[in-house]
N, C-alpha and C positions, 0 to 999 in steps of 0.2 A: 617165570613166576609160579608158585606155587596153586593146587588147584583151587585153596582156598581163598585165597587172595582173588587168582581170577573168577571165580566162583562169585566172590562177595563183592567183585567191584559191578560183574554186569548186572547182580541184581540189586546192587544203588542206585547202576545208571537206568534200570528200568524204574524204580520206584521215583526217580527224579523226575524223571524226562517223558517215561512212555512210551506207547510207539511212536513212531514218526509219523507225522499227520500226512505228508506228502512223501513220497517217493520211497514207500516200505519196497524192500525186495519182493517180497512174496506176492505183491501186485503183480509186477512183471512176472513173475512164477506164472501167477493164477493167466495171464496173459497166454504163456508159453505153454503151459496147460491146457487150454481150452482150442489150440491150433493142431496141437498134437495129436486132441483127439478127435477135433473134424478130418485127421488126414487118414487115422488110423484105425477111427472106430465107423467113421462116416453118417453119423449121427446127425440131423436138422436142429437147428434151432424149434423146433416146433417140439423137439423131445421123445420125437418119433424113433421105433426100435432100431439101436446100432447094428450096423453089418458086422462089427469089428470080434472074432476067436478071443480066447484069451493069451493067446501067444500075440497079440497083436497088444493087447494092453501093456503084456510084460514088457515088449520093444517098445513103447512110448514111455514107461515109466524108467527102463533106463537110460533111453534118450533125456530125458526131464532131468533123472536125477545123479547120477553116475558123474557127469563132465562137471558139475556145480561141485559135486562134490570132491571130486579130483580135485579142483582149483582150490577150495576150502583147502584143500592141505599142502598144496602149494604156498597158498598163502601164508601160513602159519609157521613158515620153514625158513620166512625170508629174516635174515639177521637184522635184527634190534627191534623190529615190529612187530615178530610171529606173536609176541604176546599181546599185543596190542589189536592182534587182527582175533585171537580167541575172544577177548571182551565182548568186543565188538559184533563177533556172530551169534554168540553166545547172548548178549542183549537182543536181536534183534529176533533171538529166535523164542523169548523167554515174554511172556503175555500174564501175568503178574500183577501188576497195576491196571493192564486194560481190563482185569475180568472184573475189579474193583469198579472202575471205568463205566462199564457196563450195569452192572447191577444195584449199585447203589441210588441211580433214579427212579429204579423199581422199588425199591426198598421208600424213597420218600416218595412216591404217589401213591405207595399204598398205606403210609400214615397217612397222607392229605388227604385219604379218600378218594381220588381221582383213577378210578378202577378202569377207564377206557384207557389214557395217559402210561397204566401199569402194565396195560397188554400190550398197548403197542412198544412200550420200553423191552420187553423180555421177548416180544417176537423179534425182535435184533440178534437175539442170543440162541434162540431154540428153537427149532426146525418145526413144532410142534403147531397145531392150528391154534392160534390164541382169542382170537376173534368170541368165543361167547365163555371163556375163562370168569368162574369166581377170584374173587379176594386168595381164596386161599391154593386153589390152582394154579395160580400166576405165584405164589409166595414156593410152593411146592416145586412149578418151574425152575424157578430162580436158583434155589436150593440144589437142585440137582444139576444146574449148569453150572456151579459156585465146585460143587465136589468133583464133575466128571472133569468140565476144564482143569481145574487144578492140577488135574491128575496128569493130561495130555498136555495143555500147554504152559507148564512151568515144571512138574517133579520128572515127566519123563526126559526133559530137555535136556533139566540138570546133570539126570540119569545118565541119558547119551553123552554129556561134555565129559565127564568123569571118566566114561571109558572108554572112549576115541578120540576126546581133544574138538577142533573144529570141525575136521569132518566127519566125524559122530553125532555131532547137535546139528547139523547139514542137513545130513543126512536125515537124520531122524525127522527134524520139521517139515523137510520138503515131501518126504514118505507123509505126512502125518497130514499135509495138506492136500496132496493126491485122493489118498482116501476120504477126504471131506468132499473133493469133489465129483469123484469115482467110484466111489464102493460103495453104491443104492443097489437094491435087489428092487432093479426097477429093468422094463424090454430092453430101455434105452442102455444100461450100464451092467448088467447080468456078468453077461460074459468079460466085457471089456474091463469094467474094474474089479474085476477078481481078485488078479494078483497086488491091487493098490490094496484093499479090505486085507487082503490075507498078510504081505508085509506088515501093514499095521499093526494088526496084530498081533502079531508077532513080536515086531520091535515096542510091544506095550507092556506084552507079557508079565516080564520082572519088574519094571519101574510101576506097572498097576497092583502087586500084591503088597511093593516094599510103600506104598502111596496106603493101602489098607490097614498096614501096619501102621505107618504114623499118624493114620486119623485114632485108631486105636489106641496107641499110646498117650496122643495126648487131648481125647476124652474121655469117651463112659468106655471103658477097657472092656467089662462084661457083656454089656447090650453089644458094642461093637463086635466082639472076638462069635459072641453066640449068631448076628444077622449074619456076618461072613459066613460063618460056617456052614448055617441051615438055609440061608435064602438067595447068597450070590449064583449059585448054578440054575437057578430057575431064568435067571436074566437072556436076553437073546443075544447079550455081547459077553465073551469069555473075560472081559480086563474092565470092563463098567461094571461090571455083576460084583465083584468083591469091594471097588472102590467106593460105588452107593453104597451096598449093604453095610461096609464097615462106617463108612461115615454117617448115614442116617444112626446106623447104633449107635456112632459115638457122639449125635449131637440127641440124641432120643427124641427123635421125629419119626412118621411115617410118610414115606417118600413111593414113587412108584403109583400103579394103580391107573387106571382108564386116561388116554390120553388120545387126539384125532389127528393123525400124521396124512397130507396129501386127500384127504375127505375120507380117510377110512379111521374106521376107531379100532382098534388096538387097545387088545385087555392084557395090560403088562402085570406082572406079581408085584407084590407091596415087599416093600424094604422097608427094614429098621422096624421100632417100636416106638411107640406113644402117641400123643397128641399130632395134627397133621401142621405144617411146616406157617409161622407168622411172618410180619416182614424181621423181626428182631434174628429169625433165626439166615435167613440172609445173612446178616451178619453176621450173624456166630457162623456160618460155614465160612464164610471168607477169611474170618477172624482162624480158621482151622488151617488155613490152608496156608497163611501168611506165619503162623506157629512153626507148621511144619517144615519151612524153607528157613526157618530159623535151625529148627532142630537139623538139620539136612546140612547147613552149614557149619554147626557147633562139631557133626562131625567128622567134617571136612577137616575142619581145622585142626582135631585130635588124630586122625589122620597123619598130617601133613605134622606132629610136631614127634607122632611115635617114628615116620619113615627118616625122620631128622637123623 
């Protein structure tokens, strides 16, 4: 199959279907995960500081991720299937609908007014303390989990299937889910998830600037093209810093600014321009980012009809 075809069927069967409420891969990942690095980092559940070098993260993370992703391409090789088995990883790895999912009952309790109901909906999503979060903090939240996910778990996924097939979007999610659980600059993960944080970003690199560009293109071009410019390098992530900055500009919000991670408060830079983020613009960031998987496939399909 061509890649637009496969491209546009997994993400119908995610906008159909979802994730799978029961028995996701990445459960058992996170399972595999979490074994790996009591063997290798020797870390307590208490959160106490790991023993584990960073040669010893690297040997867990290609224990974890290397053999899945071997298999992934095995799979895709096998006659009359392979195309069937790209769908299908490619679905599972592509989080599209859940980030919808997720944030749209932020969005209706903070119409209803129900501001306790909106914290605890977005602390599902964002690592961030939400517990004494205004209206517009939790709106602000959202916003920025609505653009960085987007970025991470749907445009870079895309990214990877396009240019490894299965095990490129394997890969890249299984890397991409390491470093959610590995890569704190915390006693406990310092060392040990190094090389998770740094593959990441790495393999974010290109798919977070070509993600800046499409928010760019398809809103405010100027605000967008000018916050990339002047306010992404202030960010403390090399591949969130252009992604917020173009898309706070291209929805002309201001995003960023004082937030309470782990009981410490952290003075982040402000992103974007204007007014600070409602729930309507939840929407419109989703609404940016469901655009943009549009435009992402429009040209897949130009693509695939010029290599004809």
């Amino acid at each position: 199959m061509s890649l637009f075809l496969t491209s546009a069927a997994a993400v119908a069967l995610d906008a159909l279907l979802g994730e799978p409420r029961r028995g996701h891969p990445l459960v058992a990942f996170g399972r595999l995960a979490e074994r790996l690095e009591r063997r290798f980092n020797g870390a307590q559940e208490t959160g106490e500081a790991g023993r584990g070098w960073r040669s010893h993260g690297v040997t867990a993370w290609c224990l974890a991720v290397l053999p899945l992703t071997l298999l992934a391409w095995l799979l895709s090789l096998l006659p009359g299937i392979g195309w069937l088995v790209e769908i299908v990883l490619l679905y599972l790895a592509l989080g599209l609908r859940s980030l919808g999912d997720h944030l749209m009952p932020v969005v209706a309790a903070l119409r209803s007014g129900d501001l306790p109901q909106a914290r605890r909906r977005v602390g599902y999503i964002v690592s961030r303390d939400t517990r004494e979060l205004d209206e517009t903090a939790v709106a602000r939240a959202a916003t920025e989990s609505a653009l960085e996910n987007g970025s991470d778990a749907v445009f870079a996924a895309l990214f990877w299937f396009v240019i490894g097939g299965a095990p490129g979007v394997v890969l890249y999610r299984l890397s991409n889910t390491l470093d959610a659980m590995w890569g704190y600059r915390t006693p406990r993960f310092e060392r040990f998830g190094w090389a998770a944080a740094k593959i990441d970003d790495l393999l974010n690199y290109i798919p977070a600037r070509l993600v800046a560009l499409t928010y760019a293109l398809l809103g405010r071009w100027d605000g967008a093209w000018r916050c990339w410019r002047e306010q992404a390098r202030y960010w403390d992530s090399p591949n969130a810093g252009p992604v917020m900055a173009a898309g706070a500009g291209a929805l002309g919000v201001s995003l960023g600014g004082p937030a309470i991670y782990q009981g410490q408060l952290h003075e982040r830079p402000l992103l974007g321009e204007g007014p600070a983020p409602q729930a309507r613009d939840i929407e419109r960031a989703l609404d940016l980012v469901w655009a943009g998987v549009g435009l992402w496939l429009v040209v897949l399909l130009l693509g695939d009809w010029l290599s004809a």
